[in-house]
C-alpha positions in Angstrom: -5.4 -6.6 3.6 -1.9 -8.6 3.2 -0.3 -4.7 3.6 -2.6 -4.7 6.8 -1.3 -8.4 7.9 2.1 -7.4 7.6 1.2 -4.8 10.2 -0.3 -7.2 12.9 1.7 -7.5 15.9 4.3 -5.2 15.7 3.4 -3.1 18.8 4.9 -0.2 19.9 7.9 -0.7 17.5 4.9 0.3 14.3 6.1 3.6 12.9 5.2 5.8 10.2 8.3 4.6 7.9 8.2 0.9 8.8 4.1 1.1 7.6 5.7 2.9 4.1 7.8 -0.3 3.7 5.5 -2.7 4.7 3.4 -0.8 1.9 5.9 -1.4 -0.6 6.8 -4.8 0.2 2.7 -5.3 -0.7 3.2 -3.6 -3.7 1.6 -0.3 -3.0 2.4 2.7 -3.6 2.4 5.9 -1.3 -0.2 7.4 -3.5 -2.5 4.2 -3.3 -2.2 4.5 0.5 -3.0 8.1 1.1 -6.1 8.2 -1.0 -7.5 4.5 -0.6 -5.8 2.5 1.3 -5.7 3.8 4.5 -9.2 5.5 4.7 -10.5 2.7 3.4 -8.7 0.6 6.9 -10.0 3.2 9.1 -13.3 3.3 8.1 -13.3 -0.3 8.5 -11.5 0.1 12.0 -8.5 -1.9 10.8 -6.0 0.9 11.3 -6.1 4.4 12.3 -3.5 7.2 11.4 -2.4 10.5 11.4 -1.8 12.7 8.6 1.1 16.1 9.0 0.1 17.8 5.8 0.2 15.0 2.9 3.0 12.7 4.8 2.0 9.8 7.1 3.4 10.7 11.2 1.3 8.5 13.0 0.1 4.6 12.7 -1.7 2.0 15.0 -2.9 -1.3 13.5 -6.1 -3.4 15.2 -6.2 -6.3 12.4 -8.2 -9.1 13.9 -8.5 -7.5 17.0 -11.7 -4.9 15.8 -13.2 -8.4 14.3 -12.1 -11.2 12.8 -9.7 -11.3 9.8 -11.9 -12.3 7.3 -15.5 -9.9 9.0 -12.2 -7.4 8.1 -11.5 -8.0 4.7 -15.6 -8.3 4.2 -15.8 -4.8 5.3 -13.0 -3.3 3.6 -14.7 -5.2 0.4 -18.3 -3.4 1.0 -16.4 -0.2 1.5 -15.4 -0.1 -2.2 -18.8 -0.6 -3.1 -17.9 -2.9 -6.0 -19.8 -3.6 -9.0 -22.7 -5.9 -9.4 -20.4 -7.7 -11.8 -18.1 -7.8 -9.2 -20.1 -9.1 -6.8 -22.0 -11.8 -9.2 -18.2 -12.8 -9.7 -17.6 -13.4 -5.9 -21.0 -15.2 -5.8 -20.0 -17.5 -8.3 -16.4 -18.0 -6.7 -18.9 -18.9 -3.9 -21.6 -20.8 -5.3 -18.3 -23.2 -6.8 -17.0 -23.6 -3.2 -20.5 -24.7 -2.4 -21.0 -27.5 -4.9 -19.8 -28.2 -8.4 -22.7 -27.4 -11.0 -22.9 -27.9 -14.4 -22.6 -24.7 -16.5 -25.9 -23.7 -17.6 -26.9 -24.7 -13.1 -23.9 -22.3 -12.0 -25.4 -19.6 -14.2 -28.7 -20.0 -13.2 -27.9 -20.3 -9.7 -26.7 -16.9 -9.9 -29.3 -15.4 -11.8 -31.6 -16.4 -8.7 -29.4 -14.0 -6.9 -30.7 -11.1 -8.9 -27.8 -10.7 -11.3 -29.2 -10.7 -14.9 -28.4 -13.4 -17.8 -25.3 -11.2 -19.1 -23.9 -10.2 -15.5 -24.2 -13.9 -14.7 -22.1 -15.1 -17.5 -19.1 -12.1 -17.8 -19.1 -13.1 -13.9 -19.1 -16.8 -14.5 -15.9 -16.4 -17.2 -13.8 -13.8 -15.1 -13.7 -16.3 -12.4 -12.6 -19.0 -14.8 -10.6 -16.5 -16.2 -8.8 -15.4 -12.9 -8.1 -19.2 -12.5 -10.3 -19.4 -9.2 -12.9 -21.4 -10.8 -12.6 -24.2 -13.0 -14.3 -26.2 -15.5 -14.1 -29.7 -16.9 -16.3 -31.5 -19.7 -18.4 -34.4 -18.8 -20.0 -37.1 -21.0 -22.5 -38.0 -19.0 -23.9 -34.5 -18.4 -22.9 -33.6 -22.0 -22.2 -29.9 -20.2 -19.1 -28.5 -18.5 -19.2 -29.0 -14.7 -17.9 -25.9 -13.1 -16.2 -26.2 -9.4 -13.7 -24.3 -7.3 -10.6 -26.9 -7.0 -9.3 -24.9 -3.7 -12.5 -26.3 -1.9 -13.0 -29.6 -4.1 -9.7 -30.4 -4.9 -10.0 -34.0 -3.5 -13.8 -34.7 -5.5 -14.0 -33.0 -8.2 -14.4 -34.3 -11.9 -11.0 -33.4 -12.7 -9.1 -34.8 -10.0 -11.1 -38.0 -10.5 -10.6 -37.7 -14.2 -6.7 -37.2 -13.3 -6.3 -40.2 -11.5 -8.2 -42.5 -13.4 -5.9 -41.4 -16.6 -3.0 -42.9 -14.6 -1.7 -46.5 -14.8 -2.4 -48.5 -11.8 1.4 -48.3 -10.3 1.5 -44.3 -10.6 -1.8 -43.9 -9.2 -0.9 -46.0 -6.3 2.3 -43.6 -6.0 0.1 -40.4 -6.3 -2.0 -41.6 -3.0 0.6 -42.4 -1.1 2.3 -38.8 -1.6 -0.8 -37.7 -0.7 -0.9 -40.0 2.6 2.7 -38.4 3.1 1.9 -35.1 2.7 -0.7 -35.0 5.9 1.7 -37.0 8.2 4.8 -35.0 7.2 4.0 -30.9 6.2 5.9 -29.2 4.0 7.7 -32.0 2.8 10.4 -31.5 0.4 9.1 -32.4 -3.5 12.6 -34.5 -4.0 11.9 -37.0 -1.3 8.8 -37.7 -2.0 10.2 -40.2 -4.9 7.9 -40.1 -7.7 8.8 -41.9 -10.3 7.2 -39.7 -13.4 7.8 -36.1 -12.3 5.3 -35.2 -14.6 2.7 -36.8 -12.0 3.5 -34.7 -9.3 3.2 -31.9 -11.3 -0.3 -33.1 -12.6 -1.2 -33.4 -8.9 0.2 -30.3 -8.1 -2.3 -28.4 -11.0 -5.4 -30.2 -10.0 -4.9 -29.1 -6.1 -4.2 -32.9 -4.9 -1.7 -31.6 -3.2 -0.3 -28.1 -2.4 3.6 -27.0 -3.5 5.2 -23.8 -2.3 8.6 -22.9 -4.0 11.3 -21.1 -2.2 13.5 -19.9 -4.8 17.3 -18.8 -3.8 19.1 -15.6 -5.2 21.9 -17.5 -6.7 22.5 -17.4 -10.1 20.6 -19.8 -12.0 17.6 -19.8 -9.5 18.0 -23.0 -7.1 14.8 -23.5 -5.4 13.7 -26.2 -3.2 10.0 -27.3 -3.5 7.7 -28.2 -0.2 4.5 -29.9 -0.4 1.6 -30.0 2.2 -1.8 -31.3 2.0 -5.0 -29.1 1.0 -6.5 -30.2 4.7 -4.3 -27.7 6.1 -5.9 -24.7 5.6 -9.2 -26.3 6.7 -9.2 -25.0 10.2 -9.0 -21.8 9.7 -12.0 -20.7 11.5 -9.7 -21.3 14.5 -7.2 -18.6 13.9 -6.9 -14.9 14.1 -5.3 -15.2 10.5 -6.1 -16.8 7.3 -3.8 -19.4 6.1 -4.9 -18.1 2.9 -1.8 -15.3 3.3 0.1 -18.7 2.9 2.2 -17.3 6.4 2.6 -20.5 8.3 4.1 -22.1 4.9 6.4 -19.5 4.7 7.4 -19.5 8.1 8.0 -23.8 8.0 9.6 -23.9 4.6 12.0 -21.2 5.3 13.2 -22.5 8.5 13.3 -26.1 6.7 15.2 -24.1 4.1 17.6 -23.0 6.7 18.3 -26.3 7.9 18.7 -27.9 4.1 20.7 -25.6 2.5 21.9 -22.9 4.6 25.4 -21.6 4.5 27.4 -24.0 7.1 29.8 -21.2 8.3 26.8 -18.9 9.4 24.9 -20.6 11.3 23.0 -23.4 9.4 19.9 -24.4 11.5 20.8 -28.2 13.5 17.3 -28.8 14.3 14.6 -26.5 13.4 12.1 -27.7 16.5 14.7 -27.1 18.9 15.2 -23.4 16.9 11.3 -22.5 16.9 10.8 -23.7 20.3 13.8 -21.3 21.8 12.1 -18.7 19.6 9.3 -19.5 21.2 10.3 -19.4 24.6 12.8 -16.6 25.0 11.0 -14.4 21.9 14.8 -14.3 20.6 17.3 -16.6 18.9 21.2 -16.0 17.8 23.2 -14.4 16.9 24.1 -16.0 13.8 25.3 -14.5 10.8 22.9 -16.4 8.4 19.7 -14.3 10.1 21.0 -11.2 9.0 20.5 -12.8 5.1 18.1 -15.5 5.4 15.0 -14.1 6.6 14.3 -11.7 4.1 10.8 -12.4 3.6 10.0 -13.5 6.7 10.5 -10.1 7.7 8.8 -8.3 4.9 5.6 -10.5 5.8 6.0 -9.2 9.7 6.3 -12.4 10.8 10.2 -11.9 12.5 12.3 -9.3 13.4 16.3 -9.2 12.5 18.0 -6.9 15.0 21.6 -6.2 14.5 24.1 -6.3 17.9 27.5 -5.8 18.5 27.2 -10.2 19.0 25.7 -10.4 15.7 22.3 -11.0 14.6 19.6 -11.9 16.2 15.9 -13.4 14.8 13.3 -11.7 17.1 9.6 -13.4 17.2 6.6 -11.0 16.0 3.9 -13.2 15.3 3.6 -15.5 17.9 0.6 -17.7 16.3 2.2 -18.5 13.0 5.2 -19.4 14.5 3.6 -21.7 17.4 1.4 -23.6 14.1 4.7 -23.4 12.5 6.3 -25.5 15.2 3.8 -27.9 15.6 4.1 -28.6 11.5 7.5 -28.7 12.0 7.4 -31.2 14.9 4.8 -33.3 12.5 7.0 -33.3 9.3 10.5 -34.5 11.1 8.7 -36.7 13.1 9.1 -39.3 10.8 13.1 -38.4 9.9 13.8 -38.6 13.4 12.2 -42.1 12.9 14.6 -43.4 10.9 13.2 -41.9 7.8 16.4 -40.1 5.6 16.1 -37.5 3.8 17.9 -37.6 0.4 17.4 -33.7 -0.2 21.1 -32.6 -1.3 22.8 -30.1 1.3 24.0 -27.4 -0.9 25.0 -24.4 -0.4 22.9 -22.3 -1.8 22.2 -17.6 -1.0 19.6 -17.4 1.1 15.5 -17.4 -0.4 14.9 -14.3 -2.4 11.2 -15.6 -4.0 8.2 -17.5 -2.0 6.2 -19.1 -4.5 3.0 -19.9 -3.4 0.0 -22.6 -3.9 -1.6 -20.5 -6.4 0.8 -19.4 -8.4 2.8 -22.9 -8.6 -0.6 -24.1 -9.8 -0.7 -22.0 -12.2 2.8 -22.3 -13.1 3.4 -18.6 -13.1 7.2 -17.5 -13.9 9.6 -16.7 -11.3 9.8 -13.2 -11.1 13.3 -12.6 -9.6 14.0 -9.1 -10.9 12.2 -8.0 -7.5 15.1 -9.4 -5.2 16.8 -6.4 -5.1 14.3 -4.1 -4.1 13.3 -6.7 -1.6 16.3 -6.4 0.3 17.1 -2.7 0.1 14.2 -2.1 1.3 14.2 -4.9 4.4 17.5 -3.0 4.8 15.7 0.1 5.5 13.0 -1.8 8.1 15.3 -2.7 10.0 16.7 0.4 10.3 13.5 2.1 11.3 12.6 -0.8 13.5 15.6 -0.1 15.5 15.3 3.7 15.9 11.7 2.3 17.3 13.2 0.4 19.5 15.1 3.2 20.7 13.1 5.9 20.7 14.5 7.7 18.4 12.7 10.8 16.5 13.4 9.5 12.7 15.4 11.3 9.9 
């Protein structure tokens, strides 16, 4: 489904080669999309295609458009017919979003499903396992109280258990970062001033608040950190998307990323809300040399288009919805800095993002895995050259 999302939108410029590197840029591989991927879409009504012997000729995507995103995904889960362990361990994922449980509750909770006492508790570990569900100790209960922190990040044991292990003057701090992080989205981590960086990370691994990292391609790894508040994602029933593909924080933390610490002599971003809004109006902005380099995952995602002119480069819109939420966020986190509030976020110059870290993984603290830069922009390279023979018309190579 993130190959599928990548899809959306594209229209008539959607070609065979474009849905290969949309593929790879999801990680799969041409073998994983002949024989399960892509039946498993169609049967689902997601996509349809067209086969000339065992190479893909034809593609047409329908993702939220057959049904909702998430019905989507739904289906394209029954259609793999998982496992009854697999399914107790969605349940359980479930049952944690529901209401935190003690341990021995959760598992019988699950056994009233129908799963048996084993099923329920290999279920019950992989999800603590795969870092969905958590668990904390209580004294009272003398029992581990089991919760998913995505859903009670704000209430659960932990987070209360986090707080109340801070002094006085830090936990003060901590809730007003969290106060700042709903009136300004995506946020940059350095000016949000708090005074033990340790605590910010601590909030960060409970889910108090939400980081996503973009990492640049320079040497040594710069990345600039942007935080935004769990209650974000809690309209999502709203959308066509999920903001659980994390695409309107990449879309607002790269175009703040373009405005902090783009190169000056290509075309570093002035204002970002007057930038989105052209975008927005016109469906085109540029050129500028910088969008030829700095949207290189904006691009793998579907989310923008780079098109290359004899003018220069120009940043084409794809998804219209993310980028209309992404303007609002933007207009909601400068709002205060055109108050009066500074930022002290450093202008350096810095290559343009190579990594997108998201939620998850900077809660989990998960390694940046930069080797994959390369490959990312070879084969954005190659989109865009399919993209334009699209465009064109033209039969492909």
């Amino acid at each position: 489904m993130d190959f599928a999302a990548r899809l959306r939108d594209q229209g008539a410029t959607l070609t065979a080669k474009m849905a290969l590197h949309f593929a790879m840029l999801a990680g799969l591989s041409w073998v994983d999309l002949r024989l399960q991927v892509l039946p498993a879409l169609e049967a689902c009504s997601v996509v349809s295609y067209r086969l000339q012997g065992e190479e893909l000729s034809d593609i047409e995507e329908y993702v939220a458009v057959s049904a909702p995103l998430l019905t989507q995904v739904y289906s394209v889960l029954e259609y793999f017919r998982p496992a009854d362990l697999e399914w107790c361990a969605l349940h359980s994922i479930e049952l944690a979003s529901w209401a935190p449980l003690t341990m021995r509750n959760h598992i019988d909770e699950l056994i009233n499903l129908g799963f048996d006492e084993k099923v329920a508790q290999d279920a019950y570990r992989l999800a603590l396992a795969a870092g969905i569900n958590q668990r904390v100790p209580s004294r009272e209960l003398r029992e581990d109280v089991v919760f998913n922190p995505y859903v009670w990040s704000t209430s659960a044991v932990k987070v209360a258990a986090f707080l109340r292990s801070l002094p006085p003057a830090e936990r003060s701090a901590l809730l007003h970062i969290c106060e700042r992080s709903i009136e300004r989205p995506a946020v940059a981590a350095s000016d949000l001033g708090a005074a033990d960086p340790a605590v910010l990370r601590g909030a960060r691994k409970v889910g108090l608040i939400q980081a996503a990292r973009v990492v640049s391609t320079r040497e040594g790894g710069s990345s600039q950190t942007y935080v935004f508040s769990p209650l974000l994602d809690l309209d999502d029933h709203l959308r066509r998307t999920t903001e659980a593909l994390h695409e309107r924080k990449l879309f607002v933390a790269h175009i703040l990323f373009g405005h902090e610490k783009a190169k000056v002599s290509g075309g570093r971003i002035r204002d970002p809300v007057v930038l989105v809004d052209a975008l927005l109006r016109r469906g085109v902005v540029g050129p500028a040399t910088n969008i030829a380099t700095d949207y290189h995952l904006l691009e793998g995602a579907g989310i923008v288009r780079v098109e290359q002119t004899s003018s220069g480069p120009l940043l084409r819109m794809v998804k219209q919805e993310i980028i209309e939420d992404g303007l609002g966020l933007l207009e909601r986190g400068l709002g205060a800095i055109r108050h009066g509030e500074e930022s002290s976020t450093p202008l350096q110059r810095l290559r343009p993002p190579g990594v997108f870290i998201t939620p998850e993984r900077d809660r989990s603290e998960i390694a940046d895995a930069g080797a994959a830069t390369e490959l990312l922009e070879s084969t954005i390279l190659r989109l865009r050259e399919e993209a334009k023979r699209a465009t064109r018309d033209e039969a492909p190579f």
